[in-house]
Each structure stands twice: as structure tokens, then as C-alpha cells.
mmCIF file of the N, C-alpha and C atoms, coordinates in Angstrom:
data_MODEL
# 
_entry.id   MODEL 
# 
loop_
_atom_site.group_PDB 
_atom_site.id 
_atom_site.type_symbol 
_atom_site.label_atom_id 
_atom_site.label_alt_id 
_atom_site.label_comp_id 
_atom_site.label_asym_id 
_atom_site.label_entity_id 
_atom_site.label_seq_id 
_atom_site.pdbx_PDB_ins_code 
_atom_site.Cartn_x 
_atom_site.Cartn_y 
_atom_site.Cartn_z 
_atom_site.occupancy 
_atom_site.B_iso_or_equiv 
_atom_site.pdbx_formal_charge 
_atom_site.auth_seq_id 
_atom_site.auth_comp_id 
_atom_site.auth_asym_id 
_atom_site.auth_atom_id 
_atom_site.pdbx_PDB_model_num 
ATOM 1   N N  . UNK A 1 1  ? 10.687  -4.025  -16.625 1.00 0.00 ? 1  UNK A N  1 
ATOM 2   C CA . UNK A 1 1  ? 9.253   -3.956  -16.475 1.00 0.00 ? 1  UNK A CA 1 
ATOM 3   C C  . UNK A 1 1  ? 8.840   -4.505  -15.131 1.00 0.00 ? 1  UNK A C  1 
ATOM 4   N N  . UNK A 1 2  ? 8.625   -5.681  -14.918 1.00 0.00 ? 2  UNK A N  1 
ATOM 5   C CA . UNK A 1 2  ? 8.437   -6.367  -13.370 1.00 0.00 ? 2  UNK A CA 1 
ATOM 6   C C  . UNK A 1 2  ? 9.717   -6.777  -12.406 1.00 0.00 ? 2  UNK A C  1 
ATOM 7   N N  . UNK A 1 3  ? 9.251   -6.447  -11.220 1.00 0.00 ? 3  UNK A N  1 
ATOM 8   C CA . UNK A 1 3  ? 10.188  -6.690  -10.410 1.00 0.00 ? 3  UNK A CA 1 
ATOM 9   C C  . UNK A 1 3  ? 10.184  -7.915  -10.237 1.00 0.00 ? 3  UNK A C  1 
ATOM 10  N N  . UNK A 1 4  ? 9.333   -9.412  -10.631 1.00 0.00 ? 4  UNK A N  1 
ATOM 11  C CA . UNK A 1 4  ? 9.494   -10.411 -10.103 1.00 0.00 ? 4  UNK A CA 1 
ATOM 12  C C  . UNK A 1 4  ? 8.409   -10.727 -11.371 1.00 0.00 ? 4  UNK A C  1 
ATOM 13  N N  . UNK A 1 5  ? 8.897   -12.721 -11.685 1.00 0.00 ? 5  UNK A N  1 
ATOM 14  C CA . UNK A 1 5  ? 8.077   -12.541 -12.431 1.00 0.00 ? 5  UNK A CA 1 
ATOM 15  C C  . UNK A 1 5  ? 7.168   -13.586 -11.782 1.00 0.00 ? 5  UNK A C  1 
ATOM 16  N N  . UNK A 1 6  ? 7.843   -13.698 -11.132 1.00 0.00 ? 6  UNK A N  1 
ATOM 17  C CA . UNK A 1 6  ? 6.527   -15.029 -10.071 1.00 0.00 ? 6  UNK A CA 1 
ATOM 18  C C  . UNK A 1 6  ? 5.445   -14.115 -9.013  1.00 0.00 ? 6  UNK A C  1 
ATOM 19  N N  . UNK A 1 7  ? 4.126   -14.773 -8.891  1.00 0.00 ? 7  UNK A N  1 
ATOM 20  C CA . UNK A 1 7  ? 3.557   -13.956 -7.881  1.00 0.00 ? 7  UNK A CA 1 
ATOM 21  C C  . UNK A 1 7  ? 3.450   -14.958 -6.283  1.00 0.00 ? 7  UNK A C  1 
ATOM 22  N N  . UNK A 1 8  ? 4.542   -15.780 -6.071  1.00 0.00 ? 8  UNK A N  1 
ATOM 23  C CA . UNK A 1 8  ? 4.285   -16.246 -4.916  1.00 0.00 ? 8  UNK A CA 1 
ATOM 24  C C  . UNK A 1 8  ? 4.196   -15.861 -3.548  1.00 0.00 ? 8  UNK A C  1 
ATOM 25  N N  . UNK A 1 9  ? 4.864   -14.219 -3.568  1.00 0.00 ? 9  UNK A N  1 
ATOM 26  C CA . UNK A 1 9  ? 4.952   -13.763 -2.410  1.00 0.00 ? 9  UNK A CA 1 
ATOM 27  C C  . UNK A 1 9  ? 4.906   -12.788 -2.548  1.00 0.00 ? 9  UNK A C  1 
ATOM 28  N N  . UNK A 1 10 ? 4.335   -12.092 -3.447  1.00 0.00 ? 10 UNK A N  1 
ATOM 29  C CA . UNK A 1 10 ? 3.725   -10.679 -3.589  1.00 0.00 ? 10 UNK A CA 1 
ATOM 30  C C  . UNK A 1 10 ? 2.771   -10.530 -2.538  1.00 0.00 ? 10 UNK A C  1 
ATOM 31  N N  . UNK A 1 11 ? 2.614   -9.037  -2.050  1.00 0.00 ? 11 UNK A N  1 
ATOM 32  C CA . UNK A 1 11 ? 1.532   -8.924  -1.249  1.00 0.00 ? 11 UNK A CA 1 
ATOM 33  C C  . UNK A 1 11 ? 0.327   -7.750  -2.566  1.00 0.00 ? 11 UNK A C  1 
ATOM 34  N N  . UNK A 1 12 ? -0.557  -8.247  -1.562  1.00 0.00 ? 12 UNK A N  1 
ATOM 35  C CA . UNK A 1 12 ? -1.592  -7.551  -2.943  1.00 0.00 ? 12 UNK A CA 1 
ATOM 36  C C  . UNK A 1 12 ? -1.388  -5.922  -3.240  1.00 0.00 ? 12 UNK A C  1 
ATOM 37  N N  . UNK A 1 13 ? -0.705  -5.236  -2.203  1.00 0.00 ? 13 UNK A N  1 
ATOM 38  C CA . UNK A 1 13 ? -0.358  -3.649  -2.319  1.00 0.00 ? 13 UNK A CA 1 
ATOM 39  C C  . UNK A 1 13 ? 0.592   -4.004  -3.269  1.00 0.00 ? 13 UNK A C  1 
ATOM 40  N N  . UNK A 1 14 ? 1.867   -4.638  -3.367  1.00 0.00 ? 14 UNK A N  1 
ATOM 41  C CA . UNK A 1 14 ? 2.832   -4.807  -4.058  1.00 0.00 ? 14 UNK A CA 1 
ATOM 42  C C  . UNK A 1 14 ? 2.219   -5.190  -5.719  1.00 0.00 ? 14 UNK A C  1 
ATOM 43  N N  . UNK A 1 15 ? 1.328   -5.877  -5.581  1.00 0.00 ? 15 UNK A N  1 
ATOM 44  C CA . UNK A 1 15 ? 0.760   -5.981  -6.970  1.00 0.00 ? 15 UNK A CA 1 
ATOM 45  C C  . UNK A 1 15 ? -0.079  -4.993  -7.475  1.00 0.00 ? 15 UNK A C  1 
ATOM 46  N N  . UNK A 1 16 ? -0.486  -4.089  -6.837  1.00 0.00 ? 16 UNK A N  1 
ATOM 47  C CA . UNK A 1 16 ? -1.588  -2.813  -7.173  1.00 0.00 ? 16 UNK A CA 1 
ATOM 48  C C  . UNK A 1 16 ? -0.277  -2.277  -8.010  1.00 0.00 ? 16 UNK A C  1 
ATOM 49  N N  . UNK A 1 17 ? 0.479   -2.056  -6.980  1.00 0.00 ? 17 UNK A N  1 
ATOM 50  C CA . UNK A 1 17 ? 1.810   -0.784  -7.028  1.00 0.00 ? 17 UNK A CA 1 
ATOM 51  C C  . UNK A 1 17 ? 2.055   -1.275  -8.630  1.00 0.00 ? 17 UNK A C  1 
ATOM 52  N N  . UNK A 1 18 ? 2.651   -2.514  -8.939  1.00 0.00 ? 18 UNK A N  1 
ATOM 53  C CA . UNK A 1 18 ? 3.254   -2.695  -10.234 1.00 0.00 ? 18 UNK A CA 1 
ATOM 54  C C  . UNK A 1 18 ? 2.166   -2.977  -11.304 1.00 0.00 ? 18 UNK A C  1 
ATOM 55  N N  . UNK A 1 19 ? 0.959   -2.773  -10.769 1.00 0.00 ? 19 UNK A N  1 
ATOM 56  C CA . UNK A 1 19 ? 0.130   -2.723  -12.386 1.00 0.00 ? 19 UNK A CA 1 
ATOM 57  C C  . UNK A 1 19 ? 0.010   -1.234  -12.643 1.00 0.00 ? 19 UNK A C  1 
ATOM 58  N N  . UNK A 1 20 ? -0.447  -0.546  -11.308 1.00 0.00 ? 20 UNK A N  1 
ATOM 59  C CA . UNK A 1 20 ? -0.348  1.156   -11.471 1.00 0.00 ? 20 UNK A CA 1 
ATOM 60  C C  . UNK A 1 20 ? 0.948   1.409   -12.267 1.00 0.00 ? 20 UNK A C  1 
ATOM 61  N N  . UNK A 1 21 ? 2.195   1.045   -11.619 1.00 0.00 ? 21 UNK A N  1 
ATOM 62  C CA . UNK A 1 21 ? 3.525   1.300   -12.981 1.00 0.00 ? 21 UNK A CA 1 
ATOM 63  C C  . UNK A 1 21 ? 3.103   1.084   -14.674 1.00 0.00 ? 21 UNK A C  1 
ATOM 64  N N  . UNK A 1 22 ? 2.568   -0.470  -14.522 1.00 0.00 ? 22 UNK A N  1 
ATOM 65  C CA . UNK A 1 22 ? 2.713   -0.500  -15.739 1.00 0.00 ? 22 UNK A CA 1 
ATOM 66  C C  . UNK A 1 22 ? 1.835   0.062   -16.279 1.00 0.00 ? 22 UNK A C  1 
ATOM 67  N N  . UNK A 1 23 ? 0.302   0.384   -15.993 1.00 0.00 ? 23 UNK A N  1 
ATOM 68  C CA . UNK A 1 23 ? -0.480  1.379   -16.739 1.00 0.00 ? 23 UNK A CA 1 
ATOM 69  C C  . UNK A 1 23 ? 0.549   2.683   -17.151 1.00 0.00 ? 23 UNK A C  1 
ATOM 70  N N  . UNK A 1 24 ? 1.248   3.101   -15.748 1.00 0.00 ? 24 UNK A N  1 
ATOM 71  C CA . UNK A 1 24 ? 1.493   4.555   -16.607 1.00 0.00 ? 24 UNK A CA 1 
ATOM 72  C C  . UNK A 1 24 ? 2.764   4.601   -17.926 1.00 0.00 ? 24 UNK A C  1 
ATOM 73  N N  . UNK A 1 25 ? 3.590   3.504   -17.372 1.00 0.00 ? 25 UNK A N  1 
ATOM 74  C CA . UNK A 1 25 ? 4.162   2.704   -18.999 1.00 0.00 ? 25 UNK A CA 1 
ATOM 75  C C  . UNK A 1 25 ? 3.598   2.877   -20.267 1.00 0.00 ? 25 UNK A C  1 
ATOM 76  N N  . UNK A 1 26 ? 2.690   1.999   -20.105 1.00 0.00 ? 26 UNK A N  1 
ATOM 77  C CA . UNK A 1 26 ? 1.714   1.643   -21.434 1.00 0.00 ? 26 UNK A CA 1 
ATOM 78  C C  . UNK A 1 26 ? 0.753   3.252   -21.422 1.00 0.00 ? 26 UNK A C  1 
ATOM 79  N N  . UNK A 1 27 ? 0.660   4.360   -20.714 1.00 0.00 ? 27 UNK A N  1 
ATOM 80  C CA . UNK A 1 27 ? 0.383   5.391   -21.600 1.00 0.00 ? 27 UNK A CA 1 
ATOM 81  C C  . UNK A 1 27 ? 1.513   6.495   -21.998 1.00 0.00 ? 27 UNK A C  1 
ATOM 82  N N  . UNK A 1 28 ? 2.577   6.329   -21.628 1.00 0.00 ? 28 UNK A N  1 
ATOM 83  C CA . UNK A 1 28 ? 3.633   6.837   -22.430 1.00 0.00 ? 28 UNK A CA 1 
ATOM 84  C C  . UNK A 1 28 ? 3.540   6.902   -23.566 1.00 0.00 ? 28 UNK A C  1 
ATOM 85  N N  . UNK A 1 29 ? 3.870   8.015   -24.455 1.00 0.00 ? 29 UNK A N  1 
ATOM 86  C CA . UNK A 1 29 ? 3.638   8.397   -25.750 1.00 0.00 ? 29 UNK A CA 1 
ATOM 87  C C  . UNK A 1 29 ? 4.793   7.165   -26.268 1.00 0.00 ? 29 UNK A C  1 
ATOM 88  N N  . UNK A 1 30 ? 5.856   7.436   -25.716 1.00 0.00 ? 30 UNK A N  1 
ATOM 89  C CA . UNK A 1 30 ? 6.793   6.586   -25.991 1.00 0.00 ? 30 UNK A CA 1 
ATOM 90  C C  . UNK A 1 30 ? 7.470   5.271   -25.928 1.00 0.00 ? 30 UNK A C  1 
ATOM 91  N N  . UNK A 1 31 ? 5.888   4.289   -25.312 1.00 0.00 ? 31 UNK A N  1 
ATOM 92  C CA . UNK A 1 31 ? 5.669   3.239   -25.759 1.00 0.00 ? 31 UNK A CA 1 
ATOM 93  C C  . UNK A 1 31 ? 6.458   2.354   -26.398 1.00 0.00 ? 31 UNK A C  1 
ATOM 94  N N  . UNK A 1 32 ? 7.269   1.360   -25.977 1.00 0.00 ? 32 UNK A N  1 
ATOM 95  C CA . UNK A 1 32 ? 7.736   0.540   -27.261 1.00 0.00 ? 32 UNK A CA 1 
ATOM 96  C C  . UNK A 1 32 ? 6.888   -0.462  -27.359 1.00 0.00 ? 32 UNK A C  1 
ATOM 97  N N  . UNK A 1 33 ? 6.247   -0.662  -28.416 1.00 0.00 ? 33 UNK A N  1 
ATOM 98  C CA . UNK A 1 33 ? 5.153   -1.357  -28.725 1.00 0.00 ? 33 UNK A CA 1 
ATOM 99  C C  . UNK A 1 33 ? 5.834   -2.926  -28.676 1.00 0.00 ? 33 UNK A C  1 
ATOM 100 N N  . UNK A 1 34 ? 6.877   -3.149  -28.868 1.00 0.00 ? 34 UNK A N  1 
ATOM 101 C CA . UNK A 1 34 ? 7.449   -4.804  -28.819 1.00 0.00 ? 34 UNK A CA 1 
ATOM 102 C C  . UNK A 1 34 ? 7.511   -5.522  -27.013 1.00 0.00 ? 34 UNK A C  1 
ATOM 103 N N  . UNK A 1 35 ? 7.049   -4.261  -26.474 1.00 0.00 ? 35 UNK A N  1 
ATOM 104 C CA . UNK A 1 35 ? 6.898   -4.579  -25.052 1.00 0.00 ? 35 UNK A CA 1 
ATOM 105 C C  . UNK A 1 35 ? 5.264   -4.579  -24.322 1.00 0.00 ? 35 UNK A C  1 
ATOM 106 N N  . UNK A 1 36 ? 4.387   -4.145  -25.236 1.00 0.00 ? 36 UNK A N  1 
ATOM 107 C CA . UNK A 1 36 ? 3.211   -4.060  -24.940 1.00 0.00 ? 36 UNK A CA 1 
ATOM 108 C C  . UNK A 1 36 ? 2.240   -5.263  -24.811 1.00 0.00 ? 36 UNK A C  1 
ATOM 109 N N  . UNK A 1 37 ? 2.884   -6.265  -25.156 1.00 0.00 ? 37 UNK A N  1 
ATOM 110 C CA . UNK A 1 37 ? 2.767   -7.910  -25.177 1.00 0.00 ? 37 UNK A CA 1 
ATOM 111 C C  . UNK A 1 37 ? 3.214   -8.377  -23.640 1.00 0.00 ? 37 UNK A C  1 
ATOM 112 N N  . UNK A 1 38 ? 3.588   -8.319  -23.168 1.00 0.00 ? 38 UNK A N  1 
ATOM 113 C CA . UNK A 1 38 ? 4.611   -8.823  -22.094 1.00 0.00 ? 38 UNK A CA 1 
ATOM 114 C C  . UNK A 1 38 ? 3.849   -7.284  -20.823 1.00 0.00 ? 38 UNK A C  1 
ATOM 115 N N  . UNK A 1 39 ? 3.582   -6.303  -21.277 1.00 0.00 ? 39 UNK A N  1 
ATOM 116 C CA . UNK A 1 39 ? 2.922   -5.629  -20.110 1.00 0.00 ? 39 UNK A CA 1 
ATOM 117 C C  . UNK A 1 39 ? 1.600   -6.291  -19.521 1.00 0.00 ? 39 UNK A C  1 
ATOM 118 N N  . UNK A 1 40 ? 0.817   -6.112  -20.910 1.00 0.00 ? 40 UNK A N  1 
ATOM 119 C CA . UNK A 1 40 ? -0.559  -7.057  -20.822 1.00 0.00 ? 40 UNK A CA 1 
ATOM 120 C C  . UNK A 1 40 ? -0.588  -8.007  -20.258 1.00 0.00 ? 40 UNK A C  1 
ATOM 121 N N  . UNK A 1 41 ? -0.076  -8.769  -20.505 1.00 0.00 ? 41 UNK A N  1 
ATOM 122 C CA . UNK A 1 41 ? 0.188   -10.581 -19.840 1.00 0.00 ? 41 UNK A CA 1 
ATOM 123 C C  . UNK A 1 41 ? 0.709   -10.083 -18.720 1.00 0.00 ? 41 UNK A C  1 
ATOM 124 N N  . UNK A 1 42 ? 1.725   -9.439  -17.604 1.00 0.00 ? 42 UNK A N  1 
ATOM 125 C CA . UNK A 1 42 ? 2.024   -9.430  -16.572 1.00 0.00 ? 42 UNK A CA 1 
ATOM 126 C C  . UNK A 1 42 ? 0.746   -8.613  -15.480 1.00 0.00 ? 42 UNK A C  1 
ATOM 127 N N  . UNK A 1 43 ? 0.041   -7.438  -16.246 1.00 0.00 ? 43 UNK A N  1 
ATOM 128 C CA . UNK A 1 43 ? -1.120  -6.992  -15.817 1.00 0.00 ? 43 UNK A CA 1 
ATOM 129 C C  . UNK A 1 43 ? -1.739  -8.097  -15.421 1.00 0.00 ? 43 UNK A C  1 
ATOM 130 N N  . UNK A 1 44 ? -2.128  -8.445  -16.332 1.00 0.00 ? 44 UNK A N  1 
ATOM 131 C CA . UNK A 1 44 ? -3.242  -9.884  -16.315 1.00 0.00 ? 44 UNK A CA 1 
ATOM 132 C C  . UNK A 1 44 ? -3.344  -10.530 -15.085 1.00 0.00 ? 44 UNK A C  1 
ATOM 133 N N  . UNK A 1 45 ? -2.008  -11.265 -15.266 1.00 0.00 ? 45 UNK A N  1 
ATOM 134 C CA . UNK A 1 45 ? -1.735  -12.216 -14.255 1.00 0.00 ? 45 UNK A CA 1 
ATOM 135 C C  . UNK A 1 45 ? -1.451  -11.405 -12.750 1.00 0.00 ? 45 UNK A C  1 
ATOM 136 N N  . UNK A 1 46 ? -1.145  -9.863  -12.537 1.00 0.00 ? 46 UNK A N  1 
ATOM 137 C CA . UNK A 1 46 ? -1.189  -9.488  -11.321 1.00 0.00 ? 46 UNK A CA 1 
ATOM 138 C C  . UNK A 1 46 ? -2.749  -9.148  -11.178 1.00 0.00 ? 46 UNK A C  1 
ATOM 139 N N  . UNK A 1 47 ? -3.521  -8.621  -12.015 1.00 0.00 ? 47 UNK A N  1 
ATOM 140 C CA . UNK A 1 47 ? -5.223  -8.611  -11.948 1.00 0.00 ? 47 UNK A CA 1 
ATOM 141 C C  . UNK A 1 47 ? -5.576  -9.861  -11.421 1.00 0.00 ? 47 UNK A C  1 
ATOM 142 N N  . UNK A 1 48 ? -5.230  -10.673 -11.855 1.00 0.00 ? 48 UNK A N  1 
ATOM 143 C CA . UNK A 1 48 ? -5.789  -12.037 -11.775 1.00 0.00 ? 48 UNK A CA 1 
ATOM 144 C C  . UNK A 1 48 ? -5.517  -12.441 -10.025 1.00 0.00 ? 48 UNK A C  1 
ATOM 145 N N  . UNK A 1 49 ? -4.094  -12.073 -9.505  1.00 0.00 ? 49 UNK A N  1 
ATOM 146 C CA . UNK A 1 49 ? -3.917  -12.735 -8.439  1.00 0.00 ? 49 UNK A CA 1 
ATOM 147 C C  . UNK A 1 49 ? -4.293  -11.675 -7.219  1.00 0.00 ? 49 UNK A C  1 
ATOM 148 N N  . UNK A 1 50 ? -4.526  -10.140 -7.579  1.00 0.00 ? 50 UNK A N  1 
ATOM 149 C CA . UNK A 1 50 ? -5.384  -9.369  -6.929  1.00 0.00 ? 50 UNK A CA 1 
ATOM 150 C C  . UNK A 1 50 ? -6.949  -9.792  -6.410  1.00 0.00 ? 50 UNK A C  1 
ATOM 151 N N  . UNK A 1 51 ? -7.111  -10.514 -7.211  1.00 0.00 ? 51 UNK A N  1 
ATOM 152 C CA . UNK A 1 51 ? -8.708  -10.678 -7.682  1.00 0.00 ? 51 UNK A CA 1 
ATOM 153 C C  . UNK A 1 51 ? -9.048  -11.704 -6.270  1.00 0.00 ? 51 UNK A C  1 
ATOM 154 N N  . UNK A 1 52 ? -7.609  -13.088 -6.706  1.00 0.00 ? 52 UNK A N  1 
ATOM 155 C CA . UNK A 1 52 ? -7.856  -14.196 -5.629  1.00 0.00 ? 52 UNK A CA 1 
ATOM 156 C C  . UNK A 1 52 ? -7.537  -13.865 -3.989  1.00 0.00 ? 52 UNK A C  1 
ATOM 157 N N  . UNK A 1 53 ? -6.925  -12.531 -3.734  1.00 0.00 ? 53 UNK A N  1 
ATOM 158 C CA . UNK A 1 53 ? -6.501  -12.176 -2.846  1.00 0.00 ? 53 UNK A CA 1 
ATOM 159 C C  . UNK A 1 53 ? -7.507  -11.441 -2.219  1.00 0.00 ? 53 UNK A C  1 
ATOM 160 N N  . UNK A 1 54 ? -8.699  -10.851 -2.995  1.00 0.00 ? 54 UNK A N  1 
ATOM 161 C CA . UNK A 1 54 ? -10.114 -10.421 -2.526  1.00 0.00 ? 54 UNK A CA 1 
ATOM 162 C C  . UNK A 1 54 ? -10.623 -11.619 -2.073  1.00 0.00 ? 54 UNK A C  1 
ATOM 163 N N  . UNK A 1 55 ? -11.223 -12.164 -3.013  1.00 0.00 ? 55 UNK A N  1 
ATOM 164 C CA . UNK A 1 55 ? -11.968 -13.087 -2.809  1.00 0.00 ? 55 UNK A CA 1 
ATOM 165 C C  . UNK A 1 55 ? -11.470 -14.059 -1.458  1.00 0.00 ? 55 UNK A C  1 
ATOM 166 N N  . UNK A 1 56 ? -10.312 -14.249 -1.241  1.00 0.00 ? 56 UNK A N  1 
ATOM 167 C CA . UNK A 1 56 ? -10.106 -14.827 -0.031  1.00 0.00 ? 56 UNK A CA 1 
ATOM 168 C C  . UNK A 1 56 ? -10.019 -14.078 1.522   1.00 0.00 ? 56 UNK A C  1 
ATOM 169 N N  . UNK A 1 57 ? -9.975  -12.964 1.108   1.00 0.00 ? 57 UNK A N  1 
ATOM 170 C CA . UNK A 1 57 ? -10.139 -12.081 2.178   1.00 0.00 ? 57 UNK A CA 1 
ATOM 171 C C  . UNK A 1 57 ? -11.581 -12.048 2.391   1.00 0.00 ? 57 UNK A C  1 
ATOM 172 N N  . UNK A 1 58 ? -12.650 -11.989 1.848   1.00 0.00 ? 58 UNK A N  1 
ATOM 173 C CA . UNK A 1 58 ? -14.006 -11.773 1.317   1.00 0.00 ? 58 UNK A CA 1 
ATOM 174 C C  . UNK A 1 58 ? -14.656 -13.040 2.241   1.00 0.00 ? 58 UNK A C  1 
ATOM 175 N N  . UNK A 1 59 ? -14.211 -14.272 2.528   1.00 0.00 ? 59 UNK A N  1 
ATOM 176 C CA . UNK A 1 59 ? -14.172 -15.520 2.381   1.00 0.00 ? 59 UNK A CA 1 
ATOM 177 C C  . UNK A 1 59 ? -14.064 -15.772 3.992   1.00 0.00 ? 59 UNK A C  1 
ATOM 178 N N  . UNK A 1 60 ? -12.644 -15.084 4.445   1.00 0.00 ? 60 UNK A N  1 
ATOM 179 C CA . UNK A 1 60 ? -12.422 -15.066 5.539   1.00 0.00 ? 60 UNK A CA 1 
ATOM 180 C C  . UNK A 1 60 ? -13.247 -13.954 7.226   1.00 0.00 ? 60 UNK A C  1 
ATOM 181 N N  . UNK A 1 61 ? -14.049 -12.976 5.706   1.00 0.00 ? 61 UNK A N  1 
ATOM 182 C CA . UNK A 1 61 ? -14.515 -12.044 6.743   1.00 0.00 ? 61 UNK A CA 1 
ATOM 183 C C  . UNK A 1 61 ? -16.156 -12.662 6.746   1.00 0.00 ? 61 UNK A C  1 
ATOM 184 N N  . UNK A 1 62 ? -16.463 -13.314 6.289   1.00 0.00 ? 62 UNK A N  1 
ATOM 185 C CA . UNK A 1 62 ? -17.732 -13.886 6.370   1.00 0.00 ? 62 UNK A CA 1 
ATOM 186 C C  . UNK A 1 62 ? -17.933 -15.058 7.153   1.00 0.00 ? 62 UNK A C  1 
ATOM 187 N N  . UNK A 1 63 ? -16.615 -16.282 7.181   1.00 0.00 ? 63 UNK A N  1 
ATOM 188 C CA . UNK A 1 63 ? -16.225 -16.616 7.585   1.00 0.00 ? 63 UNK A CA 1 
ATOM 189 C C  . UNK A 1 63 ? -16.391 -16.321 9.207   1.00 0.00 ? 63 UNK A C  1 
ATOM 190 N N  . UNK A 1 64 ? -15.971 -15.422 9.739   1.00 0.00 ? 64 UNK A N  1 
ATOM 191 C CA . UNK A 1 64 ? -15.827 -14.890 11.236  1.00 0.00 ? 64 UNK A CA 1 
ATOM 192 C C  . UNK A 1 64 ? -17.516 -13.741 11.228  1.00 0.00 ? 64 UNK A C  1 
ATOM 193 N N  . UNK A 1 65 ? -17.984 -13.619 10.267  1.00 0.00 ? 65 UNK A N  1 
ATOM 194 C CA . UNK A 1 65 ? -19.319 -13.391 10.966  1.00 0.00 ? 65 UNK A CA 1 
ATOM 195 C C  . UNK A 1 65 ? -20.140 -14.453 10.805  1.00 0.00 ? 65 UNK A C  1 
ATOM 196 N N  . UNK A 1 66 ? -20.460 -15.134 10.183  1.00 0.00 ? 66 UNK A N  1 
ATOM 197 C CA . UNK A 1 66 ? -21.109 -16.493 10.427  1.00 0.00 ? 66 UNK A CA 1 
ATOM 198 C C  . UNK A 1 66 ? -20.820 -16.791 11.949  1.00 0.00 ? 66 UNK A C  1 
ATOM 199 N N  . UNK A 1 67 ? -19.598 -16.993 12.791  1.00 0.00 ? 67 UNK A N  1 
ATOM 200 C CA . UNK A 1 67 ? -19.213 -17.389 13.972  1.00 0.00 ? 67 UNK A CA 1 
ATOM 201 C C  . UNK A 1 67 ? -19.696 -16.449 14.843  1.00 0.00 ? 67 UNK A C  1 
ATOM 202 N N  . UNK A 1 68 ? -19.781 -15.002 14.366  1.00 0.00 ? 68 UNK A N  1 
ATOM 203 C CA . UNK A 1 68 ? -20.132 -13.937 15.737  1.00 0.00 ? 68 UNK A CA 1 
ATOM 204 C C  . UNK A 1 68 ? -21.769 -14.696 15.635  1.00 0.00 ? 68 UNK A C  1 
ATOM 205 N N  . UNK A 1 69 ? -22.297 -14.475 14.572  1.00 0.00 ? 69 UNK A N  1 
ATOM 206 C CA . UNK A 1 69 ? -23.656 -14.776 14.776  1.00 0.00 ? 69 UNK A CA 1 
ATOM 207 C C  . UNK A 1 69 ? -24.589 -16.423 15.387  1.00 0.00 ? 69 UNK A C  1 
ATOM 208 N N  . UNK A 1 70 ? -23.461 -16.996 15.394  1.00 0.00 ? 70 UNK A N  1 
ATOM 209 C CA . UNK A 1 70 ? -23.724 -18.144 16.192  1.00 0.00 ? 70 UNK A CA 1 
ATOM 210 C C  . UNK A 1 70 ? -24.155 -18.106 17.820  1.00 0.00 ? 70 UNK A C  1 
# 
């Protein structure tokens, strides 16, 4: 299922890439449902560290216009 199960050095394309996998996983007819536990939770947690990887980008570009506008 995941190529890694830590996200310390994922880049955020690398985490798009493996939730896009696992969506198309989890719509496989052929599903093993004893794994659909362990997709969710790895989604999650790559959603989750997508999310902080906006927000700090978000952070940083406001960041440098605050300064142009000085």
C-alpha cells in the first residue's frame, strides 16, 4: 500500500501521487476490505500533511508580500 510510512521527507507531489493511488485502490471492485482500515488512516495522515504544506507555503507567500509592500 504505502511506499513509506513516515511523512518526514515526502514532498507534497509525492503525497498527492500516493493518496491518488490509494483512492483508485479503495475503488476497486476488488477491494480487500481488511485493508480499507489502514488506507483511510494513511490517506488521512497524507491529507493532513498536504494540508500543512499549503498552509506553510500560504504563510511564506504573504510573508514576502507584506515586505514588497513595505
Amino acid at each position: 500500500m504505502a511506499k513509506t510510512n513516515t511523512t518526514e521527507s515526502i514532498t507534497y507531489a509525492q503525497a498527492v501521487a500516493e493518496i491518488e493511488d490509494i483512492l483508485e485502490k479503495m475503488n476497486d471492485a476488488e477491494l480487500d476490505i481488511d485493508q480499507l482500515g489502514a488506507y483511510v488512516e494513511r490517506a488521512t495522515t497524507l491529507i493532513t500533511l498536504c494540508k500543512e504544506k499549503l498552509l506553510k507555503a500560504q504563510k511564506q507567500v504573504e510573508k514576502v508580500m507584506k515586505s514588497d509592500e513595505a
